[in-house]
Every structure is written in C-alpha cells, then in structure tokens.
N, C-alpha and C positions, 0 to 999 in steps of 0.2 A: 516145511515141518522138521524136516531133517537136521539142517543146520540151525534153525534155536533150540533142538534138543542138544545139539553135537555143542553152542554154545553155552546153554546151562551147566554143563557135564562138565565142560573147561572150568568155568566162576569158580564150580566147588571143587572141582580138582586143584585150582591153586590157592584157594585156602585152606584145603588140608594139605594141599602138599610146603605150604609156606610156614602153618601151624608144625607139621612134621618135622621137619629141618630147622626150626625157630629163626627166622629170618622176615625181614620187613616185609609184611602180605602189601604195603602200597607199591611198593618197589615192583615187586612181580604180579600184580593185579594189574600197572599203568603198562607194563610190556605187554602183556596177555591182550590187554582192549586194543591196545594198537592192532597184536596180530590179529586175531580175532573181526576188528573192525575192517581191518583194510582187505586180508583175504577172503575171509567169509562172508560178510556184508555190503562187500563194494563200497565203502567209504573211502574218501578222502584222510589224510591223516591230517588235516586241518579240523574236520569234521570231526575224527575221533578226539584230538586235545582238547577242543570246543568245548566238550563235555566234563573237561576238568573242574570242580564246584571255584571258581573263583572268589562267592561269595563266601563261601566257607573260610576262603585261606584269609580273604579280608577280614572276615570275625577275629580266627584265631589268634593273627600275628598284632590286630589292632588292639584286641582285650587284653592280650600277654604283655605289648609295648606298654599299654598307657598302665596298668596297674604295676607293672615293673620300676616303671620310673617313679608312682607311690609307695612303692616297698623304699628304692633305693635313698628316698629322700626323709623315709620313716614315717610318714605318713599312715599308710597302711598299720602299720605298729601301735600306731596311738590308737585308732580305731578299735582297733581290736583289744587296748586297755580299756578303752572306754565302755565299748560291750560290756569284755567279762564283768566292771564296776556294775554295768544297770542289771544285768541279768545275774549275777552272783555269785553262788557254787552251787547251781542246780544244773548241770548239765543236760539232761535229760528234757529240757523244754528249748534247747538250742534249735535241734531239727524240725521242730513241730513249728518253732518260729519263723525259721525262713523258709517253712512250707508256706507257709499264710500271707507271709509277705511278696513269695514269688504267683502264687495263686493272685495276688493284687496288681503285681506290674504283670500278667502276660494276660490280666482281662482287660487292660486299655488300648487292645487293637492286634496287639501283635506279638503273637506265645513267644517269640526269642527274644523280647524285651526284658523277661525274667530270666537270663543267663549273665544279667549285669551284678543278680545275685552269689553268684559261682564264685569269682576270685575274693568276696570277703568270707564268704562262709565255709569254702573247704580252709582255709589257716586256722579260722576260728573251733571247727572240729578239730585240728590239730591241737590248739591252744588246750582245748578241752579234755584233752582224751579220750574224742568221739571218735568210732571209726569212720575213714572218709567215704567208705560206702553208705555208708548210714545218712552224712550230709548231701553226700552224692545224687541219691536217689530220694531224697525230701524233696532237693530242690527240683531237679526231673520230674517227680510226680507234680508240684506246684505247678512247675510251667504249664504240663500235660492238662491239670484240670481248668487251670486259667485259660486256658487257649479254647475251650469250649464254652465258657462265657456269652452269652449273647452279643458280647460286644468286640468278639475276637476274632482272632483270622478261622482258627479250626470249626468252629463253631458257626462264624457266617457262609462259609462254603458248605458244611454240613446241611444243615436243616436248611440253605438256600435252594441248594441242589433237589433236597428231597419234596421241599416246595413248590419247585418248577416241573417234576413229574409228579404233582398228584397228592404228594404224599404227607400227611397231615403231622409233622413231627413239630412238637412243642420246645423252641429254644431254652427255655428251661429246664424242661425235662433230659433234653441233652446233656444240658450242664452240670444239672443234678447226677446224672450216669454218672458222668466224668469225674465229678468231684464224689461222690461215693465207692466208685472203685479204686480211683487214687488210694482215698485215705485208708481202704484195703491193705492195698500195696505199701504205703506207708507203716502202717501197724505191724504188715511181714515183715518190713525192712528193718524194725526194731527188734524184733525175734531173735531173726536170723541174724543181725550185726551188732549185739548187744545193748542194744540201748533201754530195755529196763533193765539191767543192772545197776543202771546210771540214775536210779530214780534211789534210791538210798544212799545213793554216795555221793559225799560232799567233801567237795577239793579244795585246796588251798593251793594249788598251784594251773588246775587242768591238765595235768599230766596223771590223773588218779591215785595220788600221793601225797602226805601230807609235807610235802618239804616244800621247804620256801621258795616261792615264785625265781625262777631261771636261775637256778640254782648252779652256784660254781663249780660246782661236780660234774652237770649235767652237760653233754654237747649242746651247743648253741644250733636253734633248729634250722634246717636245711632247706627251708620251702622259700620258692623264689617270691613268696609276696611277705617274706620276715625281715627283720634287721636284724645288722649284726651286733647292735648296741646290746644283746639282749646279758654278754656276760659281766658285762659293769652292772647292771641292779641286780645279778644273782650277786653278786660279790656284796650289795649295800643289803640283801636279803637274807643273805646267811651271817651277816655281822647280828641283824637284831635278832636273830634266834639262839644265834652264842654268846651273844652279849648283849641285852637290850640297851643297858645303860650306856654301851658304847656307841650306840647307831647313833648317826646325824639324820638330823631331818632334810628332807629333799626341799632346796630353795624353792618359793615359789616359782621364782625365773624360769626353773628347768620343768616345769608341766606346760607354759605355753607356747604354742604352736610359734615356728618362726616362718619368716616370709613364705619360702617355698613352699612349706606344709600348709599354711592358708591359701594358699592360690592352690593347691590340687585339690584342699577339701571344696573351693567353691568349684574347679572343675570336675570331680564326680558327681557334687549334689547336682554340677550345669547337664551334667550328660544324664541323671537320672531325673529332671525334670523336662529335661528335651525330648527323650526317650516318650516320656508320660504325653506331655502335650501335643507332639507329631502324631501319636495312637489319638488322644481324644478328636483330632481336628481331620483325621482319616487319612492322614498320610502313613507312609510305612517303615519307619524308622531304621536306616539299615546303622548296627550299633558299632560296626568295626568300624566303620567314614566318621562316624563319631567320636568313639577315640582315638581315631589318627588324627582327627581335628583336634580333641583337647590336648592329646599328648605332644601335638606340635608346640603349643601355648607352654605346656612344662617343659620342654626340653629347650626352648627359647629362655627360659629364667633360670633352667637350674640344667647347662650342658654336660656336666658330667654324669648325670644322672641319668640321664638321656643315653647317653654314651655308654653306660654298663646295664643300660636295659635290654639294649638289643642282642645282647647275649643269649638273654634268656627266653627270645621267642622258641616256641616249639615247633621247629620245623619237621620235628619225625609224625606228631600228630597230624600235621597239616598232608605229608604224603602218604601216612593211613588211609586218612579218609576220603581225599584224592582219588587215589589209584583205585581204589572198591567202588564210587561213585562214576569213575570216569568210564570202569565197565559197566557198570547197571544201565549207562547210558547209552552204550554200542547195545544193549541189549534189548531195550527201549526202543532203539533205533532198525531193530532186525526184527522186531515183532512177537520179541520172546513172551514180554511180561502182556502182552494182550492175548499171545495164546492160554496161557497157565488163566487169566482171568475166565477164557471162554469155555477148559476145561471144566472150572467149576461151573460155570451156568451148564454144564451140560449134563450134571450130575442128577441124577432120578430123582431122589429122598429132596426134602425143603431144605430139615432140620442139616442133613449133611453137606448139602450147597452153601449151606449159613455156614458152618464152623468151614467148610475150605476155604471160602472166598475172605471170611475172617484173617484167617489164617495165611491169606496169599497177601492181603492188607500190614499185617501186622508185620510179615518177612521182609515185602519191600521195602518196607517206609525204614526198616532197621538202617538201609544201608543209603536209600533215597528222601527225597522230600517229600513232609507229611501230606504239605499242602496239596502238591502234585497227585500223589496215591489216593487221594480224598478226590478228588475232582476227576480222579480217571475211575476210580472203582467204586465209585457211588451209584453212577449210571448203573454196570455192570452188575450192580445186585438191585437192579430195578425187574427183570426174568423171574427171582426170587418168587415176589411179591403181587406177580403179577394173576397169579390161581386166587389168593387170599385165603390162601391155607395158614400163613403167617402171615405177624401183622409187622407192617411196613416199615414203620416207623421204629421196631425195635430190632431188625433186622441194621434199617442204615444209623440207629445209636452205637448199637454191637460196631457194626464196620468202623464207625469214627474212633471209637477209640480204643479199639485195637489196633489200629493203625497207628496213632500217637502214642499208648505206655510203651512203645519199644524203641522208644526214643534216646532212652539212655544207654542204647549200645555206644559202644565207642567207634561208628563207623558214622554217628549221625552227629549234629552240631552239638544237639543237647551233651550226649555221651564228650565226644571228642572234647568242648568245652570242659565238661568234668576233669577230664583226665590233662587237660593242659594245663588246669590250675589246683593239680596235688604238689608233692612234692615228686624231686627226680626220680628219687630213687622207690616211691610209692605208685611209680606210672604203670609200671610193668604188673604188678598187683592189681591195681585198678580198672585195669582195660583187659585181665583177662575174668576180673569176676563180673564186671558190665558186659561185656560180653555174653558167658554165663546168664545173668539178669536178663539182657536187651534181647537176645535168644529163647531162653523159655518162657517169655511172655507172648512169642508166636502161639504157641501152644497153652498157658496158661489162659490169657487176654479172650480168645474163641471160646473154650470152657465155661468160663466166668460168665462172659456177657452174654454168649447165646442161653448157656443154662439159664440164665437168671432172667434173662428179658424174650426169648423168641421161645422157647420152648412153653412158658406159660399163656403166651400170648395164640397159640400155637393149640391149647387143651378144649 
C-alpha cells in the first residue's frame, strides 16, 4: 500500500515539478518510470520500456510522414481550396462538419479511425480563422461519440461487458449518451473558442478579413500540412483587387492535378476506404501501418518529397506522451490503479462511489487506453449496482464516457494527434489548453453524467 501511494506522489510530483521548471514532462516521466519501476516494483527495465506505447509513436510518426509528403507535393493545398470552394465563407459550419464526419468514421468499428480526420481539418481551421481549439475538440468529440456506436470498439466493450454481468444496458442508449454529451461539449467549445462569432462573419479570405486570398502582405502560413506556393496567388490576388482589368486569368492547366498529386489523392481516399472496410469486416485497422504503407507508394514517385517530410515528424509529441504512458504502466504494473479503483468501491454513499469511480475512469484513460480503462473499470462499478439502489445500466453509461471525453488531453492519441497536426509554433498553445480541456472533464464528465443519468435513476 505504501509504495503505490509513495508511486502516485512521484507521477504528480513530476508533473508539477516538470510544469514548474517548463521542461519536457516525457523526458522526466520516462526516467521517473524506470526508477520507480525497477526500484520500487521489482521490474525488469526491459519490462519497464515494454511499456512504452509503440502504437502511439507508430500513429504519430506514420500520420505526420504520409500527410507531410501531401503537403510537400501540394496536394494537401488543393484540398483545402477545394473545401473552402464547396463550403464558402461560412465558417462557422466548418466544425460542426467534421464533427459529423468524424462521428461517421470512428462508428465503423474503430474510434481512432476518425483521427484520419485531424491533419485535414486543423489547416482547414487555420485557413478559416477558426481557432484550432475549436477544430481540435469537434473532431475529439466526433471520435468520442462515434466510438460508442453499436458498432464500435468503445461501445462493444461497453454494453458487452455490462451484458455479461447482468446488466440490461441498451447499445443505443449508450450511444445516444455519448452523442448527446458530445454535442454539449461541442456547443462549450463554440462559447468558449469563438465560434458564434463566426456565424455572421463572412470571409473572403479565412483569415477573418476582407483582403484577398494569400495575400502579399501577409506571411505565407507555417503549418506543416501547407505549401509554400501560397505567395504567388496572393501576388495574382492583390493584382485583381488593384487592378481588375490587369489580372490575368489562371490557365486552365494550372488548376489540374499533376501526376504526384493524383496518386496521393487516390492514396488518402485508398487509406480512408481501407480504414472504413477493415472496421466493416471486423478487423482493426491500425492507421499509422497504413500510412507507412501509402506513404512508402509516395515517396517511391515523388523522393524528394518524401525526403523533406521527415523533417516534419513530431518527435517531441511522440516523447510526451510516451514517457506519461510508460509510467501509468509501472503503475498498472504495482497495483496502483486497481487500488484507487477499490478505494472507490469502498465508499458508503452510491451516488458518491458513482462520481469517484467516474472520475478515477475519466483521469486514467487521460493519460492511458480508453479501451483498457473500460474493460478494467466496468467490472469495478459492478459493487455499485449491486444493492439496486441505482440503476445499473446508467451507472456503466456514466463510466463509459467519462472515460473517453477526456481524450483530448494531449497525453492520449486523440489529444496528441491534435497537437501534432497544428502548426509549430501553435503546439505549445494547444497542449497546454487540451490539457486544461482533457483535465476538467475528469471533473466535469462525473457531474454531467451522474447528475443527469444515476441520480435520477436513483429517486
């Protein structure tokens, strides 16, 4: 008992003491789990690295490479003219869009299916002059509510679990939760990150300004999924606003796609159709194997591009969230996080065993796997339920997705993903208000869904 309190006491003491001093919390989280592991716990330090998320860093580096080498070849670019053309100057329906679309891919089997949404939709926020918290946490919530889908991963271990003790939970009703507190969340996220403002204001450029599209004045943007072509059309842009009669018209030649850009558009549609039909056919699509697969195919056809993409992996995200997982996992391993579970079942009150065990759901999974938290602490609020002083089945709703909206911290794929596909210099920004986000919804997430589902169930 001693030593998983003495190792809890460490986690948070080196992330305040890492926050304090502003220095890489993965850097001094993957020392801490070593010592921690090997002296404390009697591990191996094979055992402890074990624990490092490899799938993680496969995501990261794989989703950064292969869209990088779309940026580099302009691809990506075009895209995102093409959007702003079908969607307009209504900004304000941007996020709501690829809420609904990521809500689409992560209900065909597998919630990180909709992170393929992330590298087009935060530049496209930028494009807009949305802020990237704002897309950040659309597509986050999307994933979250798709993933409880009857036909998803969060959702079939959910109500599976609650199925196999007893417990009469309707996979709809699940999903229904899910997607009703999302779009909660979504609706905050517009509040607090401006986005009705964005509903009377109408751009000519998505930089919330009427000057003409890339404008010559303007720095040519920084985000590694942009081109740098952008200061030649501010230059053909500000010509027809100073001069209409002088602008030339853009040949047709120069709006169609050349070789390399059509072999990447049919490699993303190939990876968002592979993605979709591995989920339908019940496999589980891991999506960085995926684009290391496509993006071998581009760097094969277009090697230079290939060549300055690897620049742009993020490898400081990838040791964030690393070094924070690789101790949850010494701690996992020491029997930290099944004591703090059993603290909460040992709690008197129902209603207050509900918001702790919530709330030990929601902490974990910030820093660990949803799916794992789900499948460990579903049982765990089975003691709950078991007086029938509350009812069961809104008890393990609550837990499921309080476990998953805290997803968007930046210690979890969803978050980390976010923050790997802003721009550089907006990372630092991003990951400390996800943070922020991914953190009080430990605390929000319990409030929300016990008030709303165990307490009435509960009168």
């Amino acid at each position: 008992m001693e030593q998983q309190i003495a190792a809890l006491a460490i986690f948070v003491g080196v992330f305040v003491l890492a926050t304090l001093r502003k220095v890489h919390i993965g850097v001094l989280m993957f020392a801490a789990a070593a010592g921690v592991g090997v002296w404390m716990a009697g591990m191996t330090i094979d055992k402890v690295v074990a624990g490092f998320p490899i799938g993680i860093l496969v995501l990261l580096v794989g989703v950064t490479y292969f869209f990088s080498i779309a940026q580099a070849n302009g691809t990506i670019d075009r895209i995102i003219e093409l959007a702003i053309t079908k969607v307009g100057d209504r900004a304000f329906f941007l996020p709501i869009a690829f809420f609904a679309l990521t809500i689409g891919i992560s209900a065909m089997g597998s919630p990180l299916a909709g992170l393929v949404m992330a590298p087009i939709g935060m530049p496209l926020a930028k494009r807009y002059g949305i802020d990237r918290m704002l897309m950040g946490i659309a597509i986050g919530s999307g994933l979250s509510a798709g993933g409880f889908a009857p036909t998803s991963l969060f959702g079939i271990v959910t109500y599976g679990t609650a199925r196999a003790a007893g417990i009469d939970l309707d996979s709809l009703v699940l999903f229904t939760v899910a997607l009703g507190t999302n779009l909660l969340l979504l609706a905050a996220a517009y509040v607090m990150f401006g986005g009705f403002r964005l509903l009377n204001t109408r751009t000519a450029d998505g930089f919330g300004t009427q000057l003409p599209s890339f404008s010559a004045s303007r720095p040519t943007p920084s985000h590694p999924f942009e081109r740098e072509g952008n200061i030649a059309r501010g230059k053909q842009a500000a010509v027809q606003v100073l001069d209409p009669a002088a602008a030339t018209e853009v040949p047709a030649s120069a709006s169609k796609l050349n070789r390399n850009q059509i072999i990447t558009v049919l490699c993303m549609a190939g990876l968002v159709v592979t993605v979709i039909l591995m989920s339908v056919l019940g496999s589980n699509p891991d999506i960085g194997v995926l684009c290391f697969a496509f993006a071998s195919v581009l760097t094969l056809c277009d090697p230079q591009s290939g060549k300055s993409a690897v620049a742009t992996i993020d490898w400081s995200t990838v040791l964030l969230v690393g070094g924070i997982i690789t101790f949850v996992g010494v701690l996992q391993t020491m029997g930290a996080v099944a004591m703090l579970g059993e603290a909460a079942g040992a709690v008197g009150t129902p209603l207050l065993a509900a918001l702790v065990i919530c709330g030990i759901g929601g902490l974990i999974s910030a820093f660990a796997s949803t799916t794992g938290m789900l499948a460990a602490l579903v049982p765990l609020a089975l003691p709950l339920v078991a007086s029938g002083d509350i009812a069961g089945w809104a008890v393990i709703a609550a837990l499921g997705v309080c476990s998953s909206i805290v997803d968007v911290s930046p210690f979890s794929t969803v978050g980390a993903t976010v923050v790997a596909t802003a721009d550089a210099e907006e990372r630092p920004r991003i990951t400390r208000l996800l943070t922020r986000w991914g953190l009080s919804m430990v605390v929000v997430g319990p409030l929300l869904l016990v008030g709303a589902l165990v307490v009435p169930s509960s009168l």
